[in-house]
C-alpha positions as CSV (number, residue, x, y, z in Angstrom):
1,X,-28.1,-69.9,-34.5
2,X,-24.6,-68.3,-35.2
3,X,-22.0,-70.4,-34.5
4,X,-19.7,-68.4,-31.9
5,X,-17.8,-70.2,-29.3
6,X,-15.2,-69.2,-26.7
7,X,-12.6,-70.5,-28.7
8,X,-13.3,-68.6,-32.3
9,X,-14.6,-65.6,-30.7
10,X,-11.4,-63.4,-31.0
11,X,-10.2,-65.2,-34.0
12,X,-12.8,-64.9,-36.2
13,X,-14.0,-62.3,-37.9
14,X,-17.7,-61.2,-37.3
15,X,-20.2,-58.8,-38.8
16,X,-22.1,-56.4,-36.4
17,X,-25.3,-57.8,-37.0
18,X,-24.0,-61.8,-36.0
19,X,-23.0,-60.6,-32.8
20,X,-26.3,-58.6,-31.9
21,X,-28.2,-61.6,-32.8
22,X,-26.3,-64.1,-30.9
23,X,-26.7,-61.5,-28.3
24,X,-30.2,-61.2,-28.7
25,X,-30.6,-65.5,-28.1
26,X,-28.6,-65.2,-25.4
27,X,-30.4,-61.9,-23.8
28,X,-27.2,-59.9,-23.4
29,X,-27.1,-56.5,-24.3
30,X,-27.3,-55.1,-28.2
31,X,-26.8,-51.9,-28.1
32,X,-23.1,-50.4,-28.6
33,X,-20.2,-50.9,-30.7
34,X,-18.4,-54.2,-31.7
35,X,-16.3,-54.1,-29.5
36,X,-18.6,-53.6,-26.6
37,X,-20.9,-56.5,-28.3
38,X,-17.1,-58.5,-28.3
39,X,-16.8,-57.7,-24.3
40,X,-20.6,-59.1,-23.3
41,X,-20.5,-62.4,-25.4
42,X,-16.5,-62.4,-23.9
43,X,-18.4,-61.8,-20.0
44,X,-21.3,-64.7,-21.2
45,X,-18.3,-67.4,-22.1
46,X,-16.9,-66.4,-19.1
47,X,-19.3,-67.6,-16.6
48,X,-20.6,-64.0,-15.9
49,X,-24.2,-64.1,-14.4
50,X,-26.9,-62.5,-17.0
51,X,-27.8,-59.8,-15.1
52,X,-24.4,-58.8,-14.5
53,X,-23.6,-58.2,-17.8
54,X,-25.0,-54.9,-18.1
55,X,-24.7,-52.0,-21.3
56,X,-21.8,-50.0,-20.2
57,X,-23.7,-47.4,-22.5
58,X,-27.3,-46.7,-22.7
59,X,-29.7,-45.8,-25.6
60,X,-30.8,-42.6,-25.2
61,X,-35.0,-42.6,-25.3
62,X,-34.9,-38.7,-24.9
63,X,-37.1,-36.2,-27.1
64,X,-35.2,-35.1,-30.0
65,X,-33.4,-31.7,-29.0
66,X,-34.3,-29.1,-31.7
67,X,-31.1,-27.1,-33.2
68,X,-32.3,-23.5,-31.9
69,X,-32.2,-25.2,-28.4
70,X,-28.4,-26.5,-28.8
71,X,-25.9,-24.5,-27.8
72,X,-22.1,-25.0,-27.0
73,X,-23.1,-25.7,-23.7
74,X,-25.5,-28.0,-24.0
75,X,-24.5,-31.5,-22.3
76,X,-24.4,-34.0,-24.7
77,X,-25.8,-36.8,-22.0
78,X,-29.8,-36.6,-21.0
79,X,-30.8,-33.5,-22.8
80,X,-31.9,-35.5,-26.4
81,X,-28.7,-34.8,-28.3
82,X,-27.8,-37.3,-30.9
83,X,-25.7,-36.8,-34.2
84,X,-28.9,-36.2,-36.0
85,X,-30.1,-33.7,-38.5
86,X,-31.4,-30.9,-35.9
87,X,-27.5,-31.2,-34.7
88,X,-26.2,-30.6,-38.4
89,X,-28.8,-27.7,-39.0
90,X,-27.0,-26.2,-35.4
91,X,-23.6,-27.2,-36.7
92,X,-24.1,-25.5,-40.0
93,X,-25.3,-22.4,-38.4
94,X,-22.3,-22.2,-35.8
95,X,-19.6,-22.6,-38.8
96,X,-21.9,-20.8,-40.7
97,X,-21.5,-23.3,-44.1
98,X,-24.5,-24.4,-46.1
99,X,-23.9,-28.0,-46.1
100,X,-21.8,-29.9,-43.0
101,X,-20.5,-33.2,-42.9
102,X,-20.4,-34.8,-39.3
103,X,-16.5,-36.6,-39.0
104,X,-16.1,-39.4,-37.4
105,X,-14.0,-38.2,-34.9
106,X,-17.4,-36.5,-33.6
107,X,-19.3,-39.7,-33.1
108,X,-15.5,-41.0,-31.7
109,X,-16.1,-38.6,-28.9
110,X,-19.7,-39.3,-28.4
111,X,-19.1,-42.5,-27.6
112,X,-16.6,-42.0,-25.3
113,X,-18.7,-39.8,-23.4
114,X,-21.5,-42.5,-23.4
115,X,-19.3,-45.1,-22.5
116,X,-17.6,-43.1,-19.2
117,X,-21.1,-41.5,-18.9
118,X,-18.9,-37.8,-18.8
119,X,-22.1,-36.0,-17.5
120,X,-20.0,-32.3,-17.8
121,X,-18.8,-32.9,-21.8
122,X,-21.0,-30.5,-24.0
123,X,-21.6,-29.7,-27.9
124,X,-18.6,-27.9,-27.1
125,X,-16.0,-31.0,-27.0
126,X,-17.7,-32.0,-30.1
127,X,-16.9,-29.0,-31.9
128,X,-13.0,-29.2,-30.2
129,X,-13.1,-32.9,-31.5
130,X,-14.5,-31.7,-35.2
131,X,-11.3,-29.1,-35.0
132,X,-9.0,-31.7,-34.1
133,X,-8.6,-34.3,-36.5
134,X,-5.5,-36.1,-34.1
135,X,-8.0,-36.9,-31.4
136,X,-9.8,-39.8,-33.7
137,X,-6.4,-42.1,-32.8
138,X,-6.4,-41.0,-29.3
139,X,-10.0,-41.6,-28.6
140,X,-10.2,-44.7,-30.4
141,X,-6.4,-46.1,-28.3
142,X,-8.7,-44.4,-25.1
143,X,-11.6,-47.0,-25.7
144,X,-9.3,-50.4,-27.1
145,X,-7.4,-49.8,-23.6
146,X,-10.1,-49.7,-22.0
147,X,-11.9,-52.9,-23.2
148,X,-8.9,-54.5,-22.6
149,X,-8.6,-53.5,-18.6
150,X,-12.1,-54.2,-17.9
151,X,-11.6,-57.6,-19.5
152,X,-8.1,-58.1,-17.5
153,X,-10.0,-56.9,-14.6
154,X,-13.4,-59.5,-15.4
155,X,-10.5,-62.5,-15.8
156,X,-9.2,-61.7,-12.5
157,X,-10.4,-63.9,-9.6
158,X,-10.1,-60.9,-7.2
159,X,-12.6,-59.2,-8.8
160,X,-15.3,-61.8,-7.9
161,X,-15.3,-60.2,-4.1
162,X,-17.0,-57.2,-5.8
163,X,-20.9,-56.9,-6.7
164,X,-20.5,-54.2,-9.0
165,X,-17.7,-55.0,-11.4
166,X,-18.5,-52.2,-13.8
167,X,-18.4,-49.3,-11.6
168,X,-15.0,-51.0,-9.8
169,X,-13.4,-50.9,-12.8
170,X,-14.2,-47.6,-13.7
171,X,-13.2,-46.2,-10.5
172,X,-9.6,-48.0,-10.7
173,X,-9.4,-47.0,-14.6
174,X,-10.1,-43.4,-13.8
175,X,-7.8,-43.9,-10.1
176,X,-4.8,-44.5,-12.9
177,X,-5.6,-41.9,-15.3
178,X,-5.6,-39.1,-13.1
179,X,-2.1,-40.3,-11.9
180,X,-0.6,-41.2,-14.9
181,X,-0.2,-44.9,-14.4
182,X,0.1,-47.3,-17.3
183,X,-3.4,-47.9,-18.5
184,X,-3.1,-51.3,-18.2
185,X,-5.4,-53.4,-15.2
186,X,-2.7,-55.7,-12.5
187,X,-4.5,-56.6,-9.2
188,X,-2.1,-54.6,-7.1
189,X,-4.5,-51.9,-7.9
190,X,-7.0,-53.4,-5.9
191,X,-4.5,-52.9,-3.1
192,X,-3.4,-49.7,-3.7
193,X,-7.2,-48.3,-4.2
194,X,-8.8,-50.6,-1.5
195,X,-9.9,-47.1,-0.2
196,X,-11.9,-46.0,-3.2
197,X,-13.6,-49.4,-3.7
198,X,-13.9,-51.6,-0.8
199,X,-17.7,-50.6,-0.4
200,X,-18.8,-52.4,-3.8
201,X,-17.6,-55.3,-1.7
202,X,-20.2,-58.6,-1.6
């Protein structure tokens, strides 16, 4: 059994795969990213019910999308699309080169999009992010703030009046990025979005 505890969770360093087993013995989720692997053990030392702690991505079981079925509009959720070779034969053939390199600011991107489930992105913000080499800091800052507001908002004894944490925090996260707001969660924006949210209420 790997040895992770509440108290050397964040202080320790851990590979991917130690945190996808432990996750695996304790039947949390083990699909995502570290950090989202971080978030669920973080959620099971917590005292979060099991079946509350829920993927905040899904693995996609699609068909593989060929590349002569791609194009810039094709959504990038529930059509098959992965970062795969049928995406670098279409990628090659829209920039026209012979051999193309996928940059990590692509799969950046992706995984935002999976992780706010952005049903309207398409290959198109792919290509924007390939283009645009600054957005790979301001997509990865995007996703470290928010694993930090929906553990703020988690910790918070207010949000135990909701039954679906997840989507609450989503709403208030997306509430303050439309207006601006320091994206950082304080309970007064429970209060200020009662509106928005008071029907996920227990």
């Amino acid at each position: 059994m790997i040895n992770i505890t509440k108290e050397n969770l964040q202080s320790n360093y851990w590979y991917k795969e130690d945190l996808q087993k432990f996750c695996r013995e304790k039947s949390l989720p083990t699909y995502g990213t570290k950090a989202e692997l971080l978030l669920y053990i973080e959620k099971y030392f917590n005292k979060v019910p099991l079946k509350k702690i829920t993927p905040l991505r899904t693995q996609k079981k699609k068909g593989t999308l060929k590349w002569y079925q791609m194009s810039v509009n094709t959504k990038l959720l529930n059509t098959g699309f992965a970062l795969n070779n049928e995406a670098r034969k279409f990628f090659q053939h829209y920039f026209n080169v012979e051999k193309f390199s996928f940059r990590k600011n692509m799969a950046v991107k992706l995984r935002e999009v999976e992780t706010f489930n952005d049903s309207n992105a398409t290959i198109q913000d792919l290509i924007d992010a390939y283009l645009d080499l600054t957005q790979i800091k301001n997509s990865e800052e995007k996703t470290y703030e928010w694993n930090h507001f929906v553990r703020d908002f988690l910790s918070d004894i207010h949000s135990k009046q909701f039954r679906s944490k997840m989507k609450v925090a989503s709403i208030l996260w997306n509430e303050i990025k439309q207006n601006n707001e320091e994206k950082k969660y304080d309970s007064d924006l429970i209060i200020k979005y009662q509106d928005k949210i008071k029907r996920y209420k227990k």
